[in-house]
Each structure stands twice: as structure tokens, then as C-alpha cells.
C-alpha positions in Angstrom: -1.8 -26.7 -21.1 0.6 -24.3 -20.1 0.3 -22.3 -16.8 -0.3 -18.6 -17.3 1.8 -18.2 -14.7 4.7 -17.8 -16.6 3.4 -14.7 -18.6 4.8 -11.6 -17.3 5.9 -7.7 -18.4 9.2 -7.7 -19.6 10.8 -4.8 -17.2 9.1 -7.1 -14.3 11.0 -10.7 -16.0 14.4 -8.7 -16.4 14.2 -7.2 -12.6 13.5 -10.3 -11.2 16.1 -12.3 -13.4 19.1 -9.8 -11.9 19.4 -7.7 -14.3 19.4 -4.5 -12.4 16.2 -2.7 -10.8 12.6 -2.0 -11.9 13.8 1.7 -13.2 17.6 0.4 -14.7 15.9 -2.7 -16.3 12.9 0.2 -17.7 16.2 2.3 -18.9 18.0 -0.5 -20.6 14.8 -1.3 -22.5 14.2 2.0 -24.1 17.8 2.4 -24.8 17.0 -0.9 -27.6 19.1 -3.7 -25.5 16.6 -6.0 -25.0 15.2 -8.2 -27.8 12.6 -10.9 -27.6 12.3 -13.5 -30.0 15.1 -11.8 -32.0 13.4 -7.8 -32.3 14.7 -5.3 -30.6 11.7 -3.8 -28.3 11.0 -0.5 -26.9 7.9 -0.8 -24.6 8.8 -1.4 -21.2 5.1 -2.8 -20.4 5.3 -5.7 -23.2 4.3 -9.0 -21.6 6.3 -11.8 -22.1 6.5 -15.5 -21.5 9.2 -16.4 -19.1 9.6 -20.2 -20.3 8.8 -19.9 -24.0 10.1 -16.6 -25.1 13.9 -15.7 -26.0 14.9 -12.6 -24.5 18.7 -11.4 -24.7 20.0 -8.6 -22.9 23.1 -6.8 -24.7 23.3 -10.0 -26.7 23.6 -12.3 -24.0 20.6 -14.7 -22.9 18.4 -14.0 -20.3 17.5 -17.2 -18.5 14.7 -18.5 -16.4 15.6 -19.0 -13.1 13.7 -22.4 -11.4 15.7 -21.6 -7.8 14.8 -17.7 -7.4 16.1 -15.2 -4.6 14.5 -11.8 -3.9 15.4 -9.2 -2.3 12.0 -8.2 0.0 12.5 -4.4 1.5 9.5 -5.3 3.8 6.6 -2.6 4.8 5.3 -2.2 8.5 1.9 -4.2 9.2 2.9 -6.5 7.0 2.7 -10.2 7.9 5.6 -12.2 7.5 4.0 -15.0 5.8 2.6 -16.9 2.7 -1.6 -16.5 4.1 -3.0 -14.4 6.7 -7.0 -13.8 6.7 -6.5 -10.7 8.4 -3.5 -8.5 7.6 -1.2 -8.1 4.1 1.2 -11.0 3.9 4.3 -10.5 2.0 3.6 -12.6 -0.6 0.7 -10.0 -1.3 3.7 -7.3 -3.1 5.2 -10.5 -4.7 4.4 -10.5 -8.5 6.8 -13.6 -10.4 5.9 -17.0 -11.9 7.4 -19.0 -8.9 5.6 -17.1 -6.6 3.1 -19.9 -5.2 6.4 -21.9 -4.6 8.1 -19.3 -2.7 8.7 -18.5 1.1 10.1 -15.8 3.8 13.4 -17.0 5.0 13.2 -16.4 9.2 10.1 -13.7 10.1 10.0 -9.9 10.6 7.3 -8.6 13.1 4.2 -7.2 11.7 5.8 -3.8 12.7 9.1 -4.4 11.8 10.4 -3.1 8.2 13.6 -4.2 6.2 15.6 -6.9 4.4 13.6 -10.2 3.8 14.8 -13.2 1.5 12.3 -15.1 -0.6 13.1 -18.6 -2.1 12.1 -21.5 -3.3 15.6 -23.3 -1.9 15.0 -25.3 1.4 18.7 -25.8 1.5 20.1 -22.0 1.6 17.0 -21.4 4.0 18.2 -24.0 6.5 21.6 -22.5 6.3 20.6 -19.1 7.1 18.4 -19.6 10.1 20.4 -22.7 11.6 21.5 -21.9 14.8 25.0 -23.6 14.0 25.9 -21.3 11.5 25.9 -18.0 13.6 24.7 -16.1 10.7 24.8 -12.3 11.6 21.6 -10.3 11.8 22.0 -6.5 11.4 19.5 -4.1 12.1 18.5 -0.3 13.1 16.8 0.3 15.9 14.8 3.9 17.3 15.3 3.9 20.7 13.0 6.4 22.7 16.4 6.9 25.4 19.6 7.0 24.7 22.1 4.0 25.5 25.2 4.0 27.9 28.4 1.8 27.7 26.9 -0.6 30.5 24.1 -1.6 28.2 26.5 -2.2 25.1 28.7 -4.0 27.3 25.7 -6.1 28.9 24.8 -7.1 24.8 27.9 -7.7 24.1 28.1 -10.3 26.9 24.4 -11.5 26.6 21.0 -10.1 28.1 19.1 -12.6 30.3 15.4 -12.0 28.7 12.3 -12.1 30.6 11.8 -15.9 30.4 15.0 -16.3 31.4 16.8 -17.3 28.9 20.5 -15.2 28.3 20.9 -14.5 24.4 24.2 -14.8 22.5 26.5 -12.3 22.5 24.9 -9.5 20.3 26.7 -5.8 19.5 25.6 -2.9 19.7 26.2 0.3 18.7 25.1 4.0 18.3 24.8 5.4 15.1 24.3 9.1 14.1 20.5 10.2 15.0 18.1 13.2 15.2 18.3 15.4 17.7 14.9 13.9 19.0 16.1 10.3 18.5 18.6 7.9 19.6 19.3 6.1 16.8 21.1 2.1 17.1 23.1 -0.6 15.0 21.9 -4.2 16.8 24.0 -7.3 15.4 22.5 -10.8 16.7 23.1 -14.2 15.4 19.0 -15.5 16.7 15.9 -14.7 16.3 13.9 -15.3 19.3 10.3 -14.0 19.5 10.4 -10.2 19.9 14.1 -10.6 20.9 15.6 -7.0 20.2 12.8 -5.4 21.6 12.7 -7.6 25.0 17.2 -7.2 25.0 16.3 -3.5 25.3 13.3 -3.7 27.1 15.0 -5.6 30.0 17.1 -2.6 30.9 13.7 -0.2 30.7 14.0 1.2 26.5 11.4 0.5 24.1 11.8 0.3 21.0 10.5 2.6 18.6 11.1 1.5 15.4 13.4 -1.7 14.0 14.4 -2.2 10.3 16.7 -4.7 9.4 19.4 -3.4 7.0 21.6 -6.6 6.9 21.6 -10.6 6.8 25.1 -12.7 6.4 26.8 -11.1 3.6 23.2 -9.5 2.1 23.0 -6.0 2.4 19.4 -4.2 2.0 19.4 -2.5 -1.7 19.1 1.4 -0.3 17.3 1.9 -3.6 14.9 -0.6 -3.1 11.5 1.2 -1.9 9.2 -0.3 1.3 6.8 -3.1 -1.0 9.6 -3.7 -3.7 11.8 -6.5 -4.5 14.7 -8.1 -6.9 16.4 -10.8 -7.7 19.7 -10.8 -6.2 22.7 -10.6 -8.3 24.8 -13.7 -9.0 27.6 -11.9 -6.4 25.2 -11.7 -3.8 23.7 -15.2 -3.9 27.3 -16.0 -4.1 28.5 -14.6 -1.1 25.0 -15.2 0.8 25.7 -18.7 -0.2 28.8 -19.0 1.6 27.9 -20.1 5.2 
């Protein structure tokens, strides 16, 4: 019997296939360049079956992905994670066949927002969190005081945390703020427990708010809304891929 997993709308299969975002897939739709099964459709909130049905976009096949990549913009008190009794996992905004075979690459803190990457590959995972690949991790970072050139100089060398242990190099830099905010760019290649909030907190700053914008050669999708996701274009698998 086959799953009903595999039964979705149609805006929601083309989004999560690549094809561009929930509202350009919506667009393309009503615009007559989808067909399924050979007619041309119109209704953006037809379901579909992902396996069995042919869809074409612009003439060209859409296929269904078995490896899938999203593009997570993450929420506060969210956990990052496949099961939680008590708070909203991820997985909870997720809404794609695969999803019961999918996982968070790394972890975000519950209040930590930003770019998250969920897959079914083991392989990229590992490649992305492997400590011997130095993969760059970009975020922003509220600070409630501002920074001087000591403390970007004291990253930049490594900041001996309150265990003990002296990260990697990291760089920092200010970015434009409100007036009532010092705003920060944080670059590490880690991801020890807490780590950007105990780097600043060792030279007396807390933290005020941290969203991570960036991850290897992924940027966050600007247009992507706190809760949303997409599949990442072939370029950005591509060059994600590349470490």
C-alpha cells in the first residue's frame, strides 16, 4: 500500500523541490506553467502525489528528490530537534514526504533564531559540523554594550571560556545598529555549548539576541519568514557541498 506520505499541495511539492519560494512557486502556478499529468492547472492548493504524479514546470520535469535539503529560517523557543515533550521542535514547521527521515544539521539554542539545514544526507552533515573542515559559522549578535578593538582583537586570537578551554580564532565585527543597540557580525568555525554568548560574556556583555545569517557557502534566504523553509537550489547545494 502506498504511504500517504507522499501526497502533498502542489505550491508546497514545487517549493520544496527548488523551484523558487512558497509565493514565486503560487505565481508560477496561476500564470498556467505547471501541468500535472499533462493539464495545465491553476489552483495553487491542488494536492498532488510526489512519487506517482508527473508534474512539469515550463515544460521541464519536476523530480522527486530522495536526498532533500531545506532551508530552516528557525523561530525563537524553538527546540533544535526531531522530539521534545515539552517545547516546539523544528520538525513541528516541517511539512514534506521525507520528513520522518529528516534531521537539524549542528543545533541552534532554544532562543536562538536563523539559518538551519535539514537532510536526510549523513555524509554532507558530517562534513559540515566536522571540526577538520573549519566550516565558517556567521551570525548577528545584539549586544547590550558596545565592543572595543581589544575585544575584536581578543576573538580574533581566541577567548579562553569559563571552563577553560581557548576557542579558535573567531572575527568579529560591528555592523550598523540602533541607536539603542550595538549591533555585531560573529564568524566561528565551532559550536561549543552556548559558545558566542560565554566569548562575550567572558569580557562582561550579554547577549541579547543571536540569529545566524550564514553557514559555509549558505546564506539565510532574507525572504524566508521565522517558521518557513525551502529546498535549496541546485547552486546552493552545490557550493554548500564543496567542503
Amino acid at each position: 500500500m502506498k504511504s500517504k506520505s507522499t501526497k502533498m499541495r502542489i505550491d508546497k511539492f514545487l517549493s520544496n523541490q527548488g523551484i523558487g519560494s512558497r509565493k514565486d512557486v503560487r505565481r508560477l502556478i496561476q500564470k498556467g506553467f505547471i501541468t500535472v499529468n499533462g493539464h495545465q492547472i491553476r489552483q495553487i492548493d491542488m494536492k498532488i502525489d510526489a512519487i506517482d504524479d508527473d508534474i512539469h514546470y515550463d515544460g521541464q520535469k519536476v523530480h522527486y528528490h530522495s536526498l532533500v535539503y531545506l532551508m530552516f529560517n528557525k523561530p525563537k523557543n524553538c527546540i533544535t530537534a526531531t522530539e521534545d515533550s515539552r517545547h516546539r521542535v523544528v520538525m513541528d514547521f516541517i511539512e514534506h514526504p521525507l520528513k520522518d527521515k529528516l534531521f537539524p544539521v549542528g543545533r541552534l539554542d532554544i532562543d536562538t533564531t536563523g539559518l538551519l539545514i535539514l537532510t536526510n544526507d549523513g555524509q554532507l552533515a558530517h562534513n559540515l559540523l566536522s571540526p577538520k573542515k573549519h566550516v565558517d559559522k556567521t551570525y548577528h549578535a545584539t549586544l547590550d554594550e558596545a565592543i572595543n578593538d581589544s575585544i575584536i582583537d581578543a576573538f580574533n586570537e581566541g577567548v579562553k571560556l569559563d571552563d577553560g578551554y581557548v576557542t579558535k580564532p573567531a572575527k568579529l565585527v560591528k555592523i550598523p545598529s540602533r541607536e539603542d543597540a550595538y549591533s555585531v557580525e560573529v564568524t566561528i568555525q565551532e559550536g561549543k555549548f552556548h559558545q558566542i554568548k560565554r566569548m562575550f560574556s567572558a569580557y562582561g556583555i550579554h547577549v541579547l539576541e543571536l540569529k545566524r545569517v550564514k553557514m559555509g557557502a549558505l546564506q539565510l534566504d532574507q525572504d524566508l519568514g521565522e517558521g518557513e523553509f525551502r529546498e535549496l537550489t541546485r547552486e546552493e547545494y552545490l557550493d554548500l557541498s564543496k567542503k
